[in-house]
Backbone as a chain_set.jsonl record, in Angstrom:
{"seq": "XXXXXXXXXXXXXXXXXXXXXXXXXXXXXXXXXXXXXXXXXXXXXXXXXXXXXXXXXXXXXXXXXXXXXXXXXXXXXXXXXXXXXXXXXXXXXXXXXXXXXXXXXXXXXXXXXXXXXXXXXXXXXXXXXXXXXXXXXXXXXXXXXXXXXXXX", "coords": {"N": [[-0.852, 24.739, -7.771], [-0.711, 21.785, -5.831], [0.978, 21.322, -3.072], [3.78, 18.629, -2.472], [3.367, 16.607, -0.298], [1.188, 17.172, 0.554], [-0.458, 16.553, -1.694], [0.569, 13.757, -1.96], [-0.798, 12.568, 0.958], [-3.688, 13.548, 0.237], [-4.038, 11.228, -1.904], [-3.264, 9.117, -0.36], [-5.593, 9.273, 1.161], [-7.691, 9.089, -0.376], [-7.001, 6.386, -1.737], [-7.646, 4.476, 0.956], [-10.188, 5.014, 1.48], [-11.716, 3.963, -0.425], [-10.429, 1.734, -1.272], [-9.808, -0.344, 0.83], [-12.115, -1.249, 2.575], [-13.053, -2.037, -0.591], [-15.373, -0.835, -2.191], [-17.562, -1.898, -2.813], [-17.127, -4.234, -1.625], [-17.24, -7.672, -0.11], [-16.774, -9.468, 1.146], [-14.898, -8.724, 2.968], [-12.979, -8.118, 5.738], [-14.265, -9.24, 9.416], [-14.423, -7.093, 11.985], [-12.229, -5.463, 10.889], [-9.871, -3.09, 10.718], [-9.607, 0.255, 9.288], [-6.329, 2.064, 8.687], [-5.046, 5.694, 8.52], [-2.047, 6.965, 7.212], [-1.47, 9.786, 7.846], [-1.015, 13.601, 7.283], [-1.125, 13.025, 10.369], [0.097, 10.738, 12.472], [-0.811, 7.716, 12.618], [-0.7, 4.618, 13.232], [2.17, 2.877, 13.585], [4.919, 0.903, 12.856], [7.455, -0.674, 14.506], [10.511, -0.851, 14.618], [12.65, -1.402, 16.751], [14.897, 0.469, 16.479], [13.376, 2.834, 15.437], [10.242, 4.169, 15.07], [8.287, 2.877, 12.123], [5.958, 4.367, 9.83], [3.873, 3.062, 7.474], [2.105, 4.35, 4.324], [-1.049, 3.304, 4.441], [-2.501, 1.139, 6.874], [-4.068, -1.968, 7.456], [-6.05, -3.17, 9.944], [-6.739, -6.49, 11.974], [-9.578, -7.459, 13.876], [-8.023, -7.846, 16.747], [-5.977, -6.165, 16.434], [-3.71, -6.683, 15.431], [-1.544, -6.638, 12.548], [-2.928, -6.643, 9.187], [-3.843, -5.973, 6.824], [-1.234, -3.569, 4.317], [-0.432, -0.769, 2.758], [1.368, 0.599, 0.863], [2.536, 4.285, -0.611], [4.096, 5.808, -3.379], [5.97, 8.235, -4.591], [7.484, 8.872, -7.921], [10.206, 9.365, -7.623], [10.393, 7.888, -4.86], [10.73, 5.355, -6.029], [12.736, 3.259, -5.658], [16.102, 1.719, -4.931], [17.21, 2.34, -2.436], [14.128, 2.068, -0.644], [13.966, -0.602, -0.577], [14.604, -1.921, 2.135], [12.272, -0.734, 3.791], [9.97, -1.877, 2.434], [10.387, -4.2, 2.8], [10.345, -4.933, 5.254], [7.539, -3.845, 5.493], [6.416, -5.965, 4.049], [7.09, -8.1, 5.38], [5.419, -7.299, 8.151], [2.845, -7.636, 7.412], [0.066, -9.487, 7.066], [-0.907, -12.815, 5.766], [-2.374, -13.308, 2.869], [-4.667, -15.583, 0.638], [-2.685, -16.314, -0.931], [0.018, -15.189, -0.638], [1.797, -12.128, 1.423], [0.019, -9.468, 2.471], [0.807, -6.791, 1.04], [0.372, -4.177, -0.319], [1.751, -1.845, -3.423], [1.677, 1.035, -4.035], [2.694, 3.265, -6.684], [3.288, 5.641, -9.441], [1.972, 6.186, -12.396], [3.908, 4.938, -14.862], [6.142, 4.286, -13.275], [6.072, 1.659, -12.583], [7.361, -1.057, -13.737], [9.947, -0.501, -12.658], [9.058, -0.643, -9.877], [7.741, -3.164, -9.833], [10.42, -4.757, -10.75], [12.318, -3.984, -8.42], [10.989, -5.437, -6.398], [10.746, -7.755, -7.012], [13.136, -8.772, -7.381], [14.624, -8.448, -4.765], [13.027, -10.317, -3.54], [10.584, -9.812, -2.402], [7.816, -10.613, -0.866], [4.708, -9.405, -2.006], [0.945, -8.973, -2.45], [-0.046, -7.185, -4.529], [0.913, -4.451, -7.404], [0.205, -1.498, -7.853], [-0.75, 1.427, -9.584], [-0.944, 4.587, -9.786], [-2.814, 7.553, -10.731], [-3.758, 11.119, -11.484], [-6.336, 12.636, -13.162], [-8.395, 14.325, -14.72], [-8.916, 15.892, -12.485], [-9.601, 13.538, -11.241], [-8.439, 10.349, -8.957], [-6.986, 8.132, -10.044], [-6.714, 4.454, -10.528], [-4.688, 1.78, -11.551], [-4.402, -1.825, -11.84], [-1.669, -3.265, -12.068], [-0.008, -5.681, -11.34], [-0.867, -8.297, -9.509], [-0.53, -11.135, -7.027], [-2.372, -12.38, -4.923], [-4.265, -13.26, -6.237], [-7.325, -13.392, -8.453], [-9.398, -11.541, -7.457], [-8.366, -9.528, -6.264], [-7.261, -7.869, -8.315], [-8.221, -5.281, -9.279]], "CA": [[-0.611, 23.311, -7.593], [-0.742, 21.742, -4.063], [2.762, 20.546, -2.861], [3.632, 17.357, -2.521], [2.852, 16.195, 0.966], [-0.233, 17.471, 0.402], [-1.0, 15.626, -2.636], [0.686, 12.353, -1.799], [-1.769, 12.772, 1.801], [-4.606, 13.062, -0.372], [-3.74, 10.239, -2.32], [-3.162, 7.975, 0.653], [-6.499, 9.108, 1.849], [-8.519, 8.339, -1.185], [-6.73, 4.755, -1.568], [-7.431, 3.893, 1.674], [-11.342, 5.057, 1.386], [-12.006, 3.189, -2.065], [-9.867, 0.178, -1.508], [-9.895, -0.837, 1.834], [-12.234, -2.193, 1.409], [-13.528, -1.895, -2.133], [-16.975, -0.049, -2.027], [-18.79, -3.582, -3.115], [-16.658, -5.783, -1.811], [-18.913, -8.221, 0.393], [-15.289, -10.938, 1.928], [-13.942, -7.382, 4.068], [-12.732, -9.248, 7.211], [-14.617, -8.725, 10.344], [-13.349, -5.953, 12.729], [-10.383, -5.129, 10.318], [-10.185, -1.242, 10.793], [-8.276, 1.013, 8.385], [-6.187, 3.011, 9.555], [-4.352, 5.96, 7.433], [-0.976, 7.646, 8.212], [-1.133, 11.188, 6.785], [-0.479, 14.589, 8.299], [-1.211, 12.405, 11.7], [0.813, 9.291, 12.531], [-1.515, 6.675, 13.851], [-0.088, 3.605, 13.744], [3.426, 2.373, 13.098], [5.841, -0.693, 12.771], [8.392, -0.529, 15.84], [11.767, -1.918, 14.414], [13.8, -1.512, 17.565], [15.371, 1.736, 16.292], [12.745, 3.87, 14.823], [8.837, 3.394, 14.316], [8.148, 3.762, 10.412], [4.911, 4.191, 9.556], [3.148, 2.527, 5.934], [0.445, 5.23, 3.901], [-2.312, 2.576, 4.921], [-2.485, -0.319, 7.485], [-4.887, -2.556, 7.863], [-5.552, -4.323, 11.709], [-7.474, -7.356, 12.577], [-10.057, -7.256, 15.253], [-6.914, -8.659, 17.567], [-5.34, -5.388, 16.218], [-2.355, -7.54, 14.375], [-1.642, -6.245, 11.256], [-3.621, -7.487, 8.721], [-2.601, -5.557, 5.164], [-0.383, -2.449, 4.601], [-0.635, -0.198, 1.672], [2.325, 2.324, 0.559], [2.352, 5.214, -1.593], [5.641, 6.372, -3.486], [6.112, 9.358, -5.403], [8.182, 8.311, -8.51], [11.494, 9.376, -6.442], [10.567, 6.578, -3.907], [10.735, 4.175, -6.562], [14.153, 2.975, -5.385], [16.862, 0.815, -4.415], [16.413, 2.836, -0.925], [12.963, 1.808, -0.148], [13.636, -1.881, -0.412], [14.606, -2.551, 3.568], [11.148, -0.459, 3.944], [8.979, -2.331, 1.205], [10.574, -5.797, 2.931], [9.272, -4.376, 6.451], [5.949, -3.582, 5.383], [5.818, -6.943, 3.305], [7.417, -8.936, 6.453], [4.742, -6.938, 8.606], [1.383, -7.654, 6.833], [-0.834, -10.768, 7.803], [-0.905, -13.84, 4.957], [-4.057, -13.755, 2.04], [-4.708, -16.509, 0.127], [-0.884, -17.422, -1.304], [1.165, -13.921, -0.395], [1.726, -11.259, 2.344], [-0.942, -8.51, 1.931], [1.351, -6.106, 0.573], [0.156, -3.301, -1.522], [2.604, -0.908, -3.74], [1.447, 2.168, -4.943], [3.33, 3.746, -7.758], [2.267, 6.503, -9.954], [2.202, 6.031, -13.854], [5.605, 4.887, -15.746], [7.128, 3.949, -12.752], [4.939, 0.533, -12.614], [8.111, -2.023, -13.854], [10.767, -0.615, -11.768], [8.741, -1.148, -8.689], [7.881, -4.702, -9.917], [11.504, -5.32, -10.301], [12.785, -4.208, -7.285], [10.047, -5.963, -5.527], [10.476, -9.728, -7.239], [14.839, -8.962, -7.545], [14.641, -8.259, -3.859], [12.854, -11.278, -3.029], [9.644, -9.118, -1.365], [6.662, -10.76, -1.195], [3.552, -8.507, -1.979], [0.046, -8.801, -3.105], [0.017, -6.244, -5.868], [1.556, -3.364, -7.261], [-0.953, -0.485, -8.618], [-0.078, 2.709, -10.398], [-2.397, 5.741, -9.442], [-2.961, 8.671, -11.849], [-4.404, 12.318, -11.953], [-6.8, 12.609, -14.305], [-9.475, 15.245, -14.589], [-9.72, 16.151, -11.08], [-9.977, 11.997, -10.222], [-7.539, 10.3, -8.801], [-7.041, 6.937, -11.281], [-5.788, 3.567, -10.057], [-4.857, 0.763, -12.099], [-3.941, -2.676, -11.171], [-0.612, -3.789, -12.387], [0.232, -7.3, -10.895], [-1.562, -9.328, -8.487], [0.028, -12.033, -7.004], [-3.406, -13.197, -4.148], [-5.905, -13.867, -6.648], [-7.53, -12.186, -9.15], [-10.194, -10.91, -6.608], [-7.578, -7.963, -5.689], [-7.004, -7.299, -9.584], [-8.927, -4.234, -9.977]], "C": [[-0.287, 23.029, -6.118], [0.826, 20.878, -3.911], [2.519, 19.41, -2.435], [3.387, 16.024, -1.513], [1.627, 16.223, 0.934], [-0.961, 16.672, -0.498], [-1.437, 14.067, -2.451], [-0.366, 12.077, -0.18], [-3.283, 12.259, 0.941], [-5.189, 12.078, -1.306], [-3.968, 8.859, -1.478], [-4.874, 7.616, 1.01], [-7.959, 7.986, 1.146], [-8.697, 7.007, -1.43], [-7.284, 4.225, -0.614], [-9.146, 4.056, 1.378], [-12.163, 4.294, 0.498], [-11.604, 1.968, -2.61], [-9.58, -0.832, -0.889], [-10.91, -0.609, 2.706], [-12.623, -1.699, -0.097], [-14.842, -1.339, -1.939], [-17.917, -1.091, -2.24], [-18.15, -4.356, -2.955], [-17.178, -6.342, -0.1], [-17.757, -9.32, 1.479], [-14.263, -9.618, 2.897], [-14.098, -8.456, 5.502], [-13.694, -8.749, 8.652], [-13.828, -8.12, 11.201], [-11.692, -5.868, 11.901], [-10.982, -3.349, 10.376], [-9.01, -0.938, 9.75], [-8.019, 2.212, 8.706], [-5.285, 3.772, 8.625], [-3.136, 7.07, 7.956], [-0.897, 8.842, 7.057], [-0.815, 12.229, 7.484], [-0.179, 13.863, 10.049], [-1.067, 11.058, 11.388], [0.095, 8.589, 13.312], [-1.019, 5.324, 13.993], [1.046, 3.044, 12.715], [3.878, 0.761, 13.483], [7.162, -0.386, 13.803], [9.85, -1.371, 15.162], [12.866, -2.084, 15.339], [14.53, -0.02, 17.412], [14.374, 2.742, 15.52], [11.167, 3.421, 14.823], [9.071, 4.086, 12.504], [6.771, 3.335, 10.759], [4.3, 4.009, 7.723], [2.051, 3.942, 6.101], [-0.725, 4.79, 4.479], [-1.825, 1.482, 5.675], [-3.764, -0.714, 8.162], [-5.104, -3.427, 9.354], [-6.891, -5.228, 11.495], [-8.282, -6.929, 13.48], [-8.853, -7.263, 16.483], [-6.093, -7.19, 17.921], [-3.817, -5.495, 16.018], [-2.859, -6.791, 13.067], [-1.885, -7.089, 10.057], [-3.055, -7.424, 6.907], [-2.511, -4.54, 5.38], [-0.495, -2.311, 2.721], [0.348, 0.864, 1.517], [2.508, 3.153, -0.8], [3.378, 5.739, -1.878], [5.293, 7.396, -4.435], [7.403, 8.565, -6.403], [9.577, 8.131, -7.823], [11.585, 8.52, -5.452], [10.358, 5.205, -4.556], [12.009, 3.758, -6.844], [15.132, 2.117, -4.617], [16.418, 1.102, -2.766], [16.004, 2.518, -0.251], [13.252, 0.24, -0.299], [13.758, -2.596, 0.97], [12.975, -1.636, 3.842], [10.194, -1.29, 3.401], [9.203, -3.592, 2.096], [9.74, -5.479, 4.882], [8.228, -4.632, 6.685], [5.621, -4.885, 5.078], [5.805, -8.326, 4.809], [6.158, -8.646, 7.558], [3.531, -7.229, 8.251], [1.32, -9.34, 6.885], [-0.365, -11.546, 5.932], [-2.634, -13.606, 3.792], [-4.042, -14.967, 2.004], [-3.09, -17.236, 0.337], [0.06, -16.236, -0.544], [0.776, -12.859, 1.038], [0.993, -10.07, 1.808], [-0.322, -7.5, 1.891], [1.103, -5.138, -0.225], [1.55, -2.751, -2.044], [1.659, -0.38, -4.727], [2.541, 3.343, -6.055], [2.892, 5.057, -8.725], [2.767, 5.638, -11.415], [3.639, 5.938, -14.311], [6.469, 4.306, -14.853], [6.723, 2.552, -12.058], [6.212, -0.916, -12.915], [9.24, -1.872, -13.142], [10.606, -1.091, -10.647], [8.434, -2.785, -8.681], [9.313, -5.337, -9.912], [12.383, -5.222, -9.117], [12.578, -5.069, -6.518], [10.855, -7.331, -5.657], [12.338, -9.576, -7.001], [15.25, -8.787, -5.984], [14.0, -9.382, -2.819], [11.399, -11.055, -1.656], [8.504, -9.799, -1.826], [5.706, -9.988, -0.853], [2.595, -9.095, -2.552], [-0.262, -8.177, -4.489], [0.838, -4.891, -5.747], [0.562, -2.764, -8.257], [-0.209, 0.763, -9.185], [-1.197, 4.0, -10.128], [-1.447, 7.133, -10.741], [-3.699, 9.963, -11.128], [-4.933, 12.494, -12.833], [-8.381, 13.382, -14.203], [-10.311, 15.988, -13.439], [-9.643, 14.709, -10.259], [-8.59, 11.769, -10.129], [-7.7, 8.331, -9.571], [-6.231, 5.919, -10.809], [-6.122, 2.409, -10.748], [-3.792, -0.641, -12.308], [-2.87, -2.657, -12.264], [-0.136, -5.284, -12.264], [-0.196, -7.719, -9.517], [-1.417, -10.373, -8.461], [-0.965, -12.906, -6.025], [-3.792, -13.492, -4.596], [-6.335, -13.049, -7.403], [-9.255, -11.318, -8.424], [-9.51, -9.841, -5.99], [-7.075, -7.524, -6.836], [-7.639, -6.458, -10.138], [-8.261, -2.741, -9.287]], "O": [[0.265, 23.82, -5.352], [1.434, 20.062, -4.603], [1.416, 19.019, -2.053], [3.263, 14.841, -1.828], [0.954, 15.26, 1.302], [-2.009, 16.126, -0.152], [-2.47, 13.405, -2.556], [-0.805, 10.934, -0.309], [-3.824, 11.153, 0.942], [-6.39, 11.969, -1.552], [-4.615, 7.862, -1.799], [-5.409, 6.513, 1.12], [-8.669, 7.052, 1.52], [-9.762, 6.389, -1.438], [-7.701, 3.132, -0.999], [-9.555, 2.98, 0.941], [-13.33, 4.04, 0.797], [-11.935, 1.328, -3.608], [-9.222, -1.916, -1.351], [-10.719, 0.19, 3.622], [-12.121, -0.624, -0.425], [-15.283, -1.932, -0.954], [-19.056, -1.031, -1.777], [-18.143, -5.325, -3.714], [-17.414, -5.594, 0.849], [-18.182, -9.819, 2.52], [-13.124, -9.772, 3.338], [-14.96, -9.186, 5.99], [-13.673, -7.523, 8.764], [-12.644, -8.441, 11.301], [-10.539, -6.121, 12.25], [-12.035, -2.751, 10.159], [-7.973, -1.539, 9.47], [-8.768, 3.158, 8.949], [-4.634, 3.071, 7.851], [-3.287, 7.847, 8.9], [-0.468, 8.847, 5.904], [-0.222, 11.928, 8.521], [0.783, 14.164, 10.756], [-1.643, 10.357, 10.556], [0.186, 8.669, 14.537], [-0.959, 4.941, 15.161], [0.94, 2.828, 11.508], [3.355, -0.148, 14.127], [7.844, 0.525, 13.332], [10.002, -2.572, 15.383], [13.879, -2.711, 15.03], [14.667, 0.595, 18.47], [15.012, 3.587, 14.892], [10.931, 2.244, 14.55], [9.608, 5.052, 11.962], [6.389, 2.454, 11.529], [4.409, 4.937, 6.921], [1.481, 4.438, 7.073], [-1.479, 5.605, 5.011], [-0.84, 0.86, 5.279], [-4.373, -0.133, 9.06], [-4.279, -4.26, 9.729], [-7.91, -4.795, 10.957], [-7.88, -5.931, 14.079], [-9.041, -6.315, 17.245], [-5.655, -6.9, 19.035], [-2.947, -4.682, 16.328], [-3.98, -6.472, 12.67], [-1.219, -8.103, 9.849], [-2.399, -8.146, 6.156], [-3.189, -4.018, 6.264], [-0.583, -3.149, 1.823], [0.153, 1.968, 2.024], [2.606, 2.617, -1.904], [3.956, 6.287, -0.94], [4.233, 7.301, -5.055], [8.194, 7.795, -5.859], [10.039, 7.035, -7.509], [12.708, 8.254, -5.024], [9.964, 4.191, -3.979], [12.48, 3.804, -7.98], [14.76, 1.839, -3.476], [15.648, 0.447, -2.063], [16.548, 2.366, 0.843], [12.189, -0.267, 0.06], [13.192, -3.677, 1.132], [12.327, -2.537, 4.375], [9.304, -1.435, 4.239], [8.152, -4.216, 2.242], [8.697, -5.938, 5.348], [7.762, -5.318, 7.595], [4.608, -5.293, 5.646], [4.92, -9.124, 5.117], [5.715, -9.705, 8.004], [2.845, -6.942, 9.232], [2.228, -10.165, 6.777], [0.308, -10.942, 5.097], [-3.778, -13.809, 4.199], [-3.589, -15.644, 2.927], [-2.557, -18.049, 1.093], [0.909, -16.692, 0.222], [-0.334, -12.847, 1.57], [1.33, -9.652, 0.7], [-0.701, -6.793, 2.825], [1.858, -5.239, -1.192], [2.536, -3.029, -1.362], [1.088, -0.868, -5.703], [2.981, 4.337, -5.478], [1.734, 5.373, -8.451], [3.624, 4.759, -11.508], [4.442, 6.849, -14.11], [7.504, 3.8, -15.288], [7.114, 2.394, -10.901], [5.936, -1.905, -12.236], [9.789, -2.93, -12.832], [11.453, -1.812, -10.121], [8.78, -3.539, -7.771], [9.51, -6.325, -9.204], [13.108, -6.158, -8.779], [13.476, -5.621, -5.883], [11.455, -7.897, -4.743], [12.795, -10.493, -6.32], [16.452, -9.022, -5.855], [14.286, -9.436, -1.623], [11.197, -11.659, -0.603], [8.135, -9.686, -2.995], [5.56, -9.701, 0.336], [3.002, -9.935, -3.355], [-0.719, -8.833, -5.425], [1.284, -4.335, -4.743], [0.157, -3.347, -9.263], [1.016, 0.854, -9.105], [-2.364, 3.902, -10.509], [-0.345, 7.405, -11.218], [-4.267, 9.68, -10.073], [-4.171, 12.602, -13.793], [-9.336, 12.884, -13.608], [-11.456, 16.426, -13.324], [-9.623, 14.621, -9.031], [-7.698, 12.39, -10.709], [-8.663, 7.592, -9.37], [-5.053, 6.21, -10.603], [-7.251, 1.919, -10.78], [-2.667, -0.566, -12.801], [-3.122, -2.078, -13.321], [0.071, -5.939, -13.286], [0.353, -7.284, -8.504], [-1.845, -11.059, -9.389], [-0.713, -14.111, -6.042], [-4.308, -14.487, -4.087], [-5.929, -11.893, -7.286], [-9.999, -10.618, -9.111], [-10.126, -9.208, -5.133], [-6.263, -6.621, -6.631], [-7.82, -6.533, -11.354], [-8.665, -1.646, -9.679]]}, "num_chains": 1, "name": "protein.A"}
């Protein structure tokens, strides 16, 4: 079994390849690049005391951040992570109605992260749940708050 850096890495990578954009999706913004923070840190959020860096971030042509995608291992589904989660959510450009916010979750841990999120007052886009499942890696929407054009 591959340890868990390793996993959650390959995780990030796949998300970011398969969902940013969507493999048929046809409204991908011009010059938005995706950019993915895994073994190598490419681009971070500067808070004055630390950079953090999100699993995925999306940039504008401009190279403003456009949407941000993070990946938790059930253990980062926690009180903890909510000055991070409000960061990322404060950090990411506007869709339609909400801040382009992803949350990635794995299986089961899909209503805690919704309640932190909404009891915390974070606005996000969606929160997804990714799986293991025969070798694939399985992602399935949970709540989508842009539109149901990011509900898959």
């Amino acid at each position: 079994m591959v340890d868990d850096e390793t996993l959650r890495n390959r995780i990030i990578r796949i998300i970011a390849a398969t969902r940013f954009p969507f493999v048929d999706q046809e409204d991908w913004g011009e010059g938005y690049i995706t950019i993915v923070n895994d073994e190598m840190k490419r681009k971070g959020i500067e808070t004055g005391t630390e950079i953090v860096y999100p699993s995925i971030v999306i940039t504008r042509a401009d190279g403003r951040i456009q949407e941000i995608g993070e990946v938790e291992f059930e253990a980062g589904v926690n009180v903890a992570n909510v000055p991070k989660w409000r960061l990322f959510s404060d950090s990411a450009g506007k869709g339609r109605f909400v801040k382009k916010f992803f949350l990635y979750v794995p299986e089961g841990a899909e209503e805690k992260a919704v309640k932190l999120l909404e009891n915390n007052n974070i606005e996000f886009s969606g929160v997804r749940t990714y799986s293991v499942k025969n070798g694939n890696l399985v992602i399935t929407p949970i709540k989508s708050n842009d539109g149901p054009h990011d509900h898959r």
